[in-house]
N, C-alpha and C positions, 0 to 999 in steps of 0.2 A: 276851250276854243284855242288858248294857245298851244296846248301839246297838239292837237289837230293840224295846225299852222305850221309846225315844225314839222312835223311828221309831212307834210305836203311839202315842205321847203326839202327838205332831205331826200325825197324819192323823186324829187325833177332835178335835182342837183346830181342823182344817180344815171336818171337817164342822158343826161348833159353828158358825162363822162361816158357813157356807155356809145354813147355816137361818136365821140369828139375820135375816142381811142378805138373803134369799132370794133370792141367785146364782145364777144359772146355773153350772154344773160350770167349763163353760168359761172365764168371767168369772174365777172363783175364782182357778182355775189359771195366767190371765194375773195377776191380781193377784200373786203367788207369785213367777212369775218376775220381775217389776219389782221384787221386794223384794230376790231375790238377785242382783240387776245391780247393788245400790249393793256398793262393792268400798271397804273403809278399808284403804290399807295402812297398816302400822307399821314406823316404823324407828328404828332406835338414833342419838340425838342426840347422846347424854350420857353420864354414868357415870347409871344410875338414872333418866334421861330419856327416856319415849316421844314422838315426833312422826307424828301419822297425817296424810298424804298422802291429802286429797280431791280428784280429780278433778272437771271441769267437768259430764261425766256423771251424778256421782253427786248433784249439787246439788238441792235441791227446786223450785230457781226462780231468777231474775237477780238478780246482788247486784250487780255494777255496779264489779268492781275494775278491770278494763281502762279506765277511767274514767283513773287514775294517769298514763294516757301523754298523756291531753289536757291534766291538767295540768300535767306537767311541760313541752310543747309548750309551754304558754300563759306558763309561768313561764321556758322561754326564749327566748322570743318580746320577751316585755319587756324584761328585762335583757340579751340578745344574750350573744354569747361571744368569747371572743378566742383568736387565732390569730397564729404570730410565727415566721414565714420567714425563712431565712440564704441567701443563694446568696453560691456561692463558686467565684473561677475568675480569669483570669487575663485581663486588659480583650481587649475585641474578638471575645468569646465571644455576644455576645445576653442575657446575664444581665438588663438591666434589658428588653428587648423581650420575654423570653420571663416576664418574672411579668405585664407589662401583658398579653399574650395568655393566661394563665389566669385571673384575674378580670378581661378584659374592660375595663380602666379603666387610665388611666395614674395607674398606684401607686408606680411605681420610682423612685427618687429622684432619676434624670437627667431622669426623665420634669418631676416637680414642682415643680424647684428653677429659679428664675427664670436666667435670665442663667450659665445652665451653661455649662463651658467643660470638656471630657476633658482633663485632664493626667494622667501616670504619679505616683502616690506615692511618694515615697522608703521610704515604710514602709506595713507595714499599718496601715490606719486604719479604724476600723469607724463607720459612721453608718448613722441608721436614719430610716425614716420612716413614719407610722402615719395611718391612715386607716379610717373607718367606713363600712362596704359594708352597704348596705342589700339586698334582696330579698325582695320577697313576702314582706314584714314582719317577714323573721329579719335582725336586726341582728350584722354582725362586726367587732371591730375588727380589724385587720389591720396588722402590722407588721414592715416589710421591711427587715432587716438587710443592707446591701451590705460587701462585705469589698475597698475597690480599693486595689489596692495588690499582692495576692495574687499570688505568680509573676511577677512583671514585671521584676525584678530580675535580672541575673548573677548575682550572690552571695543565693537564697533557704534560706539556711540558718536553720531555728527563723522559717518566716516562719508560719508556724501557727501562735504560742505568743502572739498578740495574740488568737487567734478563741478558742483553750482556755480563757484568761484569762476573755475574754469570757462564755464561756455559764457557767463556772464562779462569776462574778461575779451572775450573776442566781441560780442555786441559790442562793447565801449570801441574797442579799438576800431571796430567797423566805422560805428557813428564819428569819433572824433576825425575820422580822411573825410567822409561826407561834410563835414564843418569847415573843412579848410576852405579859404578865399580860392585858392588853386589847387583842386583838386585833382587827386589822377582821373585820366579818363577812365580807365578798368581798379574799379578800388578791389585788390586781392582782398578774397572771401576767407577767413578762417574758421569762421563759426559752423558752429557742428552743425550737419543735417540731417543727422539719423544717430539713435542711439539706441542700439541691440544690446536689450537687456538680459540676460542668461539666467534661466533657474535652474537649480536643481533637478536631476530627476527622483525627488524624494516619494511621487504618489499619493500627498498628502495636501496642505495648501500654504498658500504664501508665507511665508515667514513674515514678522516682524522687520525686520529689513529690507527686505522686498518692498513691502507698501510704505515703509516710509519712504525709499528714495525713490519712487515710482511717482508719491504725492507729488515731491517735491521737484522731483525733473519733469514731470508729465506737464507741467506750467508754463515752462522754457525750452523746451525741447521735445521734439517727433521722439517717441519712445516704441520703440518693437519687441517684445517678451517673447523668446525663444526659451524650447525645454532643451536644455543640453543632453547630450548623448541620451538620445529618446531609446535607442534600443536596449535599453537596460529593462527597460519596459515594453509588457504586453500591450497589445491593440487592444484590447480591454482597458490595463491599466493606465493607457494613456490617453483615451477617451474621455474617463472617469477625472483623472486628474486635470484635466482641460476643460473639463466644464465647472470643479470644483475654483479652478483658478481664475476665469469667464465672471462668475458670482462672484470671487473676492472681491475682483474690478469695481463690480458693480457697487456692492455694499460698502465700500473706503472710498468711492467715487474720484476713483482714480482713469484717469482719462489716457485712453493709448491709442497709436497712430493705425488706420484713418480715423478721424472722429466724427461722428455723423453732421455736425453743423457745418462740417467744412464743404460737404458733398454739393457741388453747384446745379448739379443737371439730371434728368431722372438716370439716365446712364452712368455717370458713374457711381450713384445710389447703388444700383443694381451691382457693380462690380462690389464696391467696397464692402456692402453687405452679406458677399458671399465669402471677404477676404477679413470680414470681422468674427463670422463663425467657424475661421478657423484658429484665432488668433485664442493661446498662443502656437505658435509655430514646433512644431514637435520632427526635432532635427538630428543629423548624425553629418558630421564631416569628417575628411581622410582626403590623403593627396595622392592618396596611392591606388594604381591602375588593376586591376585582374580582367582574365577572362571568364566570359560569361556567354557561354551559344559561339564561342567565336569571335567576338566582340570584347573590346576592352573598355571598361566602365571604370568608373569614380566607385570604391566600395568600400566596408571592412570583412575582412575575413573571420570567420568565424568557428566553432566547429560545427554549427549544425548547417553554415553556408554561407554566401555572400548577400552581404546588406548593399545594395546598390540605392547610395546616396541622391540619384539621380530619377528615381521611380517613385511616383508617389503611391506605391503601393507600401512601402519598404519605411517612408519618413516624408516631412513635407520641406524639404531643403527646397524642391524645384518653386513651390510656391512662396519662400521667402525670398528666394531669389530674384522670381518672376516682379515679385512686390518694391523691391528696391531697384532691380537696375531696368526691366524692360518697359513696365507698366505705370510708378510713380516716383522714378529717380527725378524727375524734374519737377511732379509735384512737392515731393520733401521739401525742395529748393524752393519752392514757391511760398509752402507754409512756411518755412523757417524765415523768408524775410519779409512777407507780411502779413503774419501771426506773431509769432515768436517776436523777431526784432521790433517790429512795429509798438507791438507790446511796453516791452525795454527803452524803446527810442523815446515813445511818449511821457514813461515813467520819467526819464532821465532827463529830458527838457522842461518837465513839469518841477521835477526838484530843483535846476539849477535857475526857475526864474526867468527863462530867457524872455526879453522882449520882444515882439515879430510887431513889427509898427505899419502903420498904414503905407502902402507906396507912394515914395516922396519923402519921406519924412526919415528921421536919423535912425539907424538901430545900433544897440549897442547891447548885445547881449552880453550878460556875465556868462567866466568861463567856466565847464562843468569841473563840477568837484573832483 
């Protein structure tokens, strides 16, 4: 009886307005259904809190929020962003010819350092060197940690425990500006967000030192496993070695960047899973130009032809590339500061004790060790 009664009260209130404003039936009718297209949902925020979910549909006209991505564009446009690359591998690998062939520029620090001369290190020794890469107006700074020294030794026992020290050295420095009463507004970033790992192109499987410093960075750090100079190897043979190296991962339970738990959404599921079956990266860099059809490419010369670095018929340089700057240069940055540091932050608050007291009340945390 009472949906009845509604339903009566609703179709005289219709004709009401149908007179008042002297519609057409039709017109009416269409007004009617535009009214029940607007759709609020509601959903539980809170204990006791509604939040209703407007859609673009149901708006009465342009408000103008997608506006937010010009300016965040425009505010990182200005200020630029930074980026802080480790490559690590064992000399004679292409490590500094293969970052100058992903941005293009002699960044590597064999490359900029006057009066270079290769010697073997007795020790790991880490230097870095930092440079501002400009392009169509988005400014980055860019800083390329070299590790030489790495593997070059008979005796590489704990030759990894200079680079752990390393990246662990910048968390701390990060955390301790975040602690300050007066903090900078922009705390400069040092801490590594990618660390391109270099193997061999032996054709065989991981070395022992491989998987240990894979365990042991893969914990602290985005880790990327590139086959050096892949063209020493057939397309067979480096198939074969690439899934022989896939298995080792798996069996030492060594975890490399992207990692499936990190993936949030079915999309980028789908990417990273296409970018995990190629991993690792089976690569060839050169700074040097040839012709090819006419055309000048990124290659090496060869005798039986040109390897063009740039085709992934040739080597997959285009998809480690693709991987770090166009498609997850900003995710690295994401996991690295809440994965990674988040990781470290917590350890290191947890060890030093700190007090976090109810608000209102005194804090006096002790200072970290």
């Amino acid at each position: 009886m009472a949906e009845k009664e509604y339903s009566v009260g609703v179709h005289t209130e219709m004709e009401e307005k149908r007179k008042e404003k002297g519609m057409e039936e039709g017109e009416m009718e269409k007004e009617m259904e535009l009214e029940a297209e607007v759709n609020v949902e509601l959903c539980q925020s809170g204990p006791g809190l509604q939040m209703s979910l407007i859609r673009g549909t149901d708006l009465f006209g342009y408000i103008g929020i997608e506006a937010v991505l010009d300016q965040m564009r425009s505010k990182t446009m200005k200020a630029g962003f930074e980026f802080n690359i480790m490559v690590v591998g064992q000399s004679g690998l292409g490590k500094s010819t293969l970052v100058n062939t992903l941005f293009k520029s002699k960044v590597s620090r064999k490359s900029c350092t006057p009066n270079y001369e290769e010697k073997i290190s007795k020790t790991v020794k880490l230097q870095t060197v930092s440079h501002v890469i400009e392009e169509n107006g988005v400014k980055m700074k860019l800083t390329v940690i070299d590790t030489p020294g790495f593997g070059d030794q008979i005796n590489n026992d704990n030759c990894w425990e200079p680079i752990v020290k390393y990246v662990n050295e910048q968390y701390e420095k990060y955390l301790r500006e975040e602690l300050h009463i007066n903090r900078k507004r922009v705390i400069p970033d040092s801490r590594v967000h990618c660390c391109i790992y270099f193997l061999p192109a032996t054709g065989h499987r991981l070395r022992p030192i491989d998987v240990e410093f894979m365990k042991r960075l893969g914990k602290i750090v985005s880790i990327v496993p590139v086959i050096a100079k892949a063209d020493t190897l057939t397309i067979e043979e480096r198939q074969e070695f690439k899934e022989r190296i896939r298995q080792d991962l798996v069996d030492n339970g060594i975890h490399v960047y992207p990692q499936k738990e990190y993936d949030e959404d079915p999309e980028e599921r789908i990417l990273n899973n296409s970018i995990r079956e190629s991993i690792p990266f089976a690569v060839v860099g050169t700074d040097k130009e040839h012709q090819v059809n006419g055309n000048k490419v990124l290659g090496r010369k060869t005798n039986w032809g040109i390897i063009e670095v740039e085709n992934v018929a040739h080597c997959e340089f285009a998809n480690l590339r693709d991987l770090l700057i166009r498609s997850h240069l900003q995710d690295l940055k994401d996991v690295t500061h809440n994965i990674h540091y988040e990781t470290y932050r917590v350890r290191r608050l947890n060890e030093s004790n700190m007090n976090f007291s109810e608000p209102g009340e005194s804090r006096q945390p002790n200072k970290l060790q």
